[in-house]
Structure formats: C-alpha cells, structure tokens
C-alpha positions as CSV (number, residue, x, y, z in Angstrom):
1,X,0.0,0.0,0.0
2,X,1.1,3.4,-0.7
3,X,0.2,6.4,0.6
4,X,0.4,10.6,-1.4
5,X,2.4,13.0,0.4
6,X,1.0,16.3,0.4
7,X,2.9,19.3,-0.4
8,X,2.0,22.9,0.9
9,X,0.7,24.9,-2.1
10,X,2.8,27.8,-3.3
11,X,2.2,31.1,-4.4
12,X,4.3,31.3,-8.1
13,X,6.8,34.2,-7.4
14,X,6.2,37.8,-8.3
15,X,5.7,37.8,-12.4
16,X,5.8,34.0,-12.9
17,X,3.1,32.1,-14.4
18,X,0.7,30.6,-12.4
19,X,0.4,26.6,-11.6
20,X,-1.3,24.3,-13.7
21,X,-4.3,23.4,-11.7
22,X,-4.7,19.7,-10.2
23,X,-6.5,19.2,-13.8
24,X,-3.1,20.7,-15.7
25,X,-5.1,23.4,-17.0
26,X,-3.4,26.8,-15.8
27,X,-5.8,29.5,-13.2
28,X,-6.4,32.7,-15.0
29,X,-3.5,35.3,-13.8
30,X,-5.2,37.9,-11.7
31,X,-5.8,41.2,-13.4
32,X,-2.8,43.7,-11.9
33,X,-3.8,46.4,-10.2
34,X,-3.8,49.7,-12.1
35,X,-1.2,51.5,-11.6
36,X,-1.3,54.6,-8.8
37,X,-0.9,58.0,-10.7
38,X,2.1,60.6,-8.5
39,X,-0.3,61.9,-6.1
40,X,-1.6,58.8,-5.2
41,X,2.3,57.1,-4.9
42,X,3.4,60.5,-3.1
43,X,0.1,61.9,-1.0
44,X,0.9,65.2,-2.1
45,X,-1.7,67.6,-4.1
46,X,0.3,69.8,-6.2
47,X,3.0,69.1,-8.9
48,X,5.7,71.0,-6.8
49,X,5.1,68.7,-3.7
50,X,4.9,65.7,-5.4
51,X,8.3,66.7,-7.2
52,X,9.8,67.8,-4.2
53,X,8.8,64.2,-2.4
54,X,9.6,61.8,-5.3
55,X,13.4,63.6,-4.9
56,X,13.4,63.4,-1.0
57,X,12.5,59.9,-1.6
58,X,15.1,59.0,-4.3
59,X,17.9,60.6,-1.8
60,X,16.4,58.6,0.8
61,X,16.8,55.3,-1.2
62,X,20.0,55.9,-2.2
63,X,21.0,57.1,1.9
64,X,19.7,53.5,2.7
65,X,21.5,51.7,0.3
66,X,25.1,53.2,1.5
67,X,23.8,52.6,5.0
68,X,23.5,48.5,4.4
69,X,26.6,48.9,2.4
70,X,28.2,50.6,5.7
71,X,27.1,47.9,8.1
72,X,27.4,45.1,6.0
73,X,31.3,46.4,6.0
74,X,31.1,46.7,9.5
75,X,30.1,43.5,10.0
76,X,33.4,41.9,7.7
77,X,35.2,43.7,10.2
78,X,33.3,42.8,13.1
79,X,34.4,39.2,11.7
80,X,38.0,40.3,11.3
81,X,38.2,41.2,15.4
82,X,35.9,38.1,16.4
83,X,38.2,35.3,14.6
84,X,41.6,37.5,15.9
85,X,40.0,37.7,19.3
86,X,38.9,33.9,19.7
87,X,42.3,32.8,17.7
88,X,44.1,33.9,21.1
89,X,42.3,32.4,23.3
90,X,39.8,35.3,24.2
91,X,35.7,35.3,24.0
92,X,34.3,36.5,20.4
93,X,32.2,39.0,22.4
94,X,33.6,42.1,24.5
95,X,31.0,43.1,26.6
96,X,33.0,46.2,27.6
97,X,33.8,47.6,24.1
98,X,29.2,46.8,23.3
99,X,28.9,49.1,26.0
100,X,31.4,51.3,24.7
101,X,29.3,51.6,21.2
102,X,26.2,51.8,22.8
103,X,27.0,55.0,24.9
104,X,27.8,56.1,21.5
105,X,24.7,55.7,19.6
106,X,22.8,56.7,22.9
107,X,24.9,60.3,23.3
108,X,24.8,60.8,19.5
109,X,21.2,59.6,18.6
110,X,19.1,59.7,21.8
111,X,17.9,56.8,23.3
112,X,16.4,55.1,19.8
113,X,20.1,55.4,19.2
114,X,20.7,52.5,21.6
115,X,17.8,50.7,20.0
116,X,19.8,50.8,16.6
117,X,23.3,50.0,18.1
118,X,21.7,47.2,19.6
119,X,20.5,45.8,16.5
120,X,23.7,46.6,14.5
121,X,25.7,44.7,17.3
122,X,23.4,41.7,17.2
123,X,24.0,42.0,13.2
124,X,27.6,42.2,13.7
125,X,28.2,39.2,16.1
126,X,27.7,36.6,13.3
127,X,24.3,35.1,14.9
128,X,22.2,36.4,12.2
C-alpha cells in the first residue's frame, strides 16, 4: 500500500506564471492592479510637492543603500576582530567595548540610538 504525500501549495513568485491546476489546465493570472498615478504614490496635491517628495525619496533610497553597504562592512570587520579575538584564546564577544558603542549611539542619537546600536551589534556578532 502506498500512501500521497501532500505538499504545501505555493504562491508562483512575483511575475511568474501561475500553476497548472490539479487538472493541468493553468488558473487565470489575476488582473494587476492599475497603476497609482504621482499623487496617489506620493500623498501630495500639487506638482511642486509631489516633485519635491519623489526627490526626497530617491535621496532617501539611495542614503539606505550606503547605510546596508556601511554595516554590511562593519560587519566583515566585526568578523575580522571576532576570529583574531577567539584565535588567542579570548571570547568572540567584548562586553565592555558593546557598551562602549552603545554610549555612543545613545549620546549621539538619543535613546532610539541605543535601540539601533543594539541591533547593528546583534547583526555584527555573526548570529544572524
């Protein structure tokens, strides 16, 4: 006797076709959604606000993409001082120097600077 496995059904990725159905004929894509006009994208209700956002916006994007470039160095050198630190002998974490950083992020940022050092230590001791 034999018995099916069932798998978990699967959304098809964003743009890919969509599964045959159990009878191999394929569901009808659903219609996309029209697209949202500036005002709509930017909440703004004049052409100077609306230009004036989208550009705030775009330097935004490009801000946050240095910033996960920035920590995502960080963290290579986070590794660099972890593998030299446990190599002679010592612990990979030093609890003293996390304190250290977080005084930091605190005195420069406010205290939803510690939040953020927080995370950007947890991302920087490997455990991610």
């Amino acid at each position: 006797m034999t018995t099916a496995t069932r798998t978990p059904a699967t959304s098809p990725a964003p743009g890919a076709a969509p599964a045959p159905a159990s009878d191999g004929v394929a569901a009808p894509a659903a219609e996309a959604a029209p697209a949202k006009t500036p005002a709509e994208r930017t909440g703004a209700h004049t052409t100077e606000a609306v230009e004036a956002i989208t550009d705030a916006r775009d330097r935004i994007d490009a801000l946050d993409a240095h910033i996960i470039g920035l920590i995502q160095e960080r963290m290579a050198v986070s590794a660099v001082i972890q593998d030299a630190r446990i190599a002679s002998g010592g612990r990979r974490v030093n609890l003293a120097r996390e304190m250290e950083v977080l005084a930091h992020y605190r005195r420069a940022l406010g205290k939803p600077g510690t939040s953020l050092a927080m995370t950007v230590l947890e991302l920087c001791r490997g455990r991610v």
